[in-house]
C-alpha positions, -999 to 999 in steps of 0.1 A, spaced: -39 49 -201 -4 36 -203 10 16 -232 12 -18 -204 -21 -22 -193 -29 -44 -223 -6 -71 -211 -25 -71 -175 -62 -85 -168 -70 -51 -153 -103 -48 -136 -106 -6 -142 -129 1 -112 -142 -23 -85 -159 5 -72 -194 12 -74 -189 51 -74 -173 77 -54 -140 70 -65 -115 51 -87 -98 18 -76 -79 -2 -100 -70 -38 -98 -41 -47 -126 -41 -88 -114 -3 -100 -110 20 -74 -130 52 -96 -114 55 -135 -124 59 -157 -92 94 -164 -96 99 -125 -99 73 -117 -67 93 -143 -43 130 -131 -53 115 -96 -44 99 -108 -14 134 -125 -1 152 -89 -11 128 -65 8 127 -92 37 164 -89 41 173 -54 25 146 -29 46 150 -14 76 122 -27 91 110 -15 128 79 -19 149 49 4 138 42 28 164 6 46 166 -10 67 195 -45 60 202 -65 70 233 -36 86 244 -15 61 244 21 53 222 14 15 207 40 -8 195 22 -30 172 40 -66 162 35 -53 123 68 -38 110 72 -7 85 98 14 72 96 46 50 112 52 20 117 83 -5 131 108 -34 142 134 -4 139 128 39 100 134 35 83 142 73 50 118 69 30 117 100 -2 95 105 -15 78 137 2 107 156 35 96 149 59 113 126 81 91 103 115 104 84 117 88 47 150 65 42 168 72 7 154 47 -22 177 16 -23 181 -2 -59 156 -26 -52 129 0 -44 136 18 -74 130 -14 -98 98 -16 -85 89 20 -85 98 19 -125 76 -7 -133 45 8 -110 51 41 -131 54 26 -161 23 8 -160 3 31 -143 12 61 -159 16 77 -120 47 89 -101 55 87 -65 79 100 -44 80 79 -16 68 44 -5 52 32 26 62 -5 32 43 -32 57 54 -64 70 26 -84 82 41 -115 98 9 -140 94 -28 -135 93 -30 -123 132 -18 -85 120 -36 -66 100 -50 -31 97 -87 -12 109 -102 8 85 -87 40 77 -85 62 47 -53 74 39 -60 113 39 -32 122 57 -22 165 52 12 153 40 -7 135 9 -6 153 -22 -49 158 -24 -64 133 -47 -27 118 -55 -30 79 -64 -20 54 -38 -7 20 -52 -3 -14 -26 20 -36 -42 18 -72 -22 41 -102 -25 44 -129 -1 7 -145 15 -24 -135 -5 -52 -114 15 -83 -98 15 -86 -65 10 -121 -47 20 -135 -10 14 -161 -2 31 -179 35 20 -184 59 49 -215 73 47 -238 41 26 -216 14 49 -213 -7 11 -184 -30 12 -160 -40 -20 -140 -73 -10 -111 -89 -34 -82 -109 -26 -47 -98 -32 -26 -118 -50 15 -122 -44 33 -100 -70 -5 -77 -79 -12 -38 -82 -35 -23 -69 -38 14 -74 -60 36 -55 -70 66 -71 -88 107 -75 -120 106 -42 -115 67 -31 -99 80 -1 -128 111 11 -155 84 6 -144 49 9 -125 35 39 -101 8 34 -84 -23 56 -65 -57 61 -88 -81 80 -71 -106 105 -75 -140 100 -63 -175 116 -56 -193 84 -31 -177 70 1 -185 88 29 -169 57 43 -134 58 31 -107 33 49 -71 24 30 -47 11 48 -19 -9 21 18 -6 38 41 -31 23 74 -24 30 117 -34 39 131 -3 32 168 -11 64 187 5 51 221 1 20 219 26 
């Protein structure tokens, strides 16, 4: 347990079992979360998502960018992505994740979700570039959401809303047994980033 997690209202496990799923509450103020929201809006290299399902290459309106110690190859939705370098603002953040978690990462997954029309279907992030078991923590800033798991074989769902500037950090079997998405929605109409610091395991 790391030294921070005193200052934070952390919610250890909103999990019922099967896994470990941390919510640390707002770990940024909201001064801090919007001047890093304006940063990453202007300072990532943001591009359309691109996924192949049925056979078929995707464009989704949702942008991303990938970012990293080395030029990691991380591939998911049959599509292969090359890590960008760390920038100054990326590695700010990264710090302070560490530090309060007591986890490092090596690379960081980044979302733009324009409004509450984009969003993601459940997945579990299980990808064979993934370190096994490695922690996964989704920083947000920008519009709050809900977040939902959902476990794959009981169908039990865990709901909670993510606040701008929060942590949440998934960790050890969440992602063999629990399933995870961004609902759409019509009533949220502001853009949220969401910052997925993950251990892409470059020896598999």
């Amino acid at each position: 347990m790391s030294l921070f997690e005193d200052q934070f209202d952390i919610i250890e496990n909103i999990l019922p079992y099967d896994g470990v799923t941390s919510y640390y509450g707002k770990i940024f103020s909201e001064e801090e979360a919007n001047c890093y929201f304006d940063k990453l809006m202007s300072e990532i290299e943001w591009k359309s998502d691109e996924a192949v399902i049925f056979g078929k290459l995707i464009e989704t309106k949702r942008k991303v960018a990938l970012y990293g110690s080395e030029a990691f190859r991380y591939t998911y939705s049959g599509r292969t992505k090359t890590a960008l370098p760390w920038n100054n603002t990326l590695l700010e953040i990264k710090e302070k994740i560490e530090s309060i978690s007591g986890e490092m990462f090596n690379s960081c997954l980044l979302n733009l979700y324009h409004n509450g029309s984009e969003g993601m279907a459940y997945h579990s992030d299980g990808e064979k570039d993934l370190k096994d078991n490695s922690a996964i923590s989704s920083l947000s800033f920008g519009a709050e959401r809900k977040f939902n798991f959902k476990h794959k074989t009981t169908k039990e769902l865990v709901s909670l809303i993510l606040e701008n500037g929060s942590l949440l950090m998934m960790k050890e079997a969440t992602q063999k047994f629990w399933l995870h998405r961004l609902p759409t929605t019509t009533k949220i109409i502001k853009p949220r980033i969401s910052l997925t610091f993950r251990t892409i395991d470059q020896f598999k």
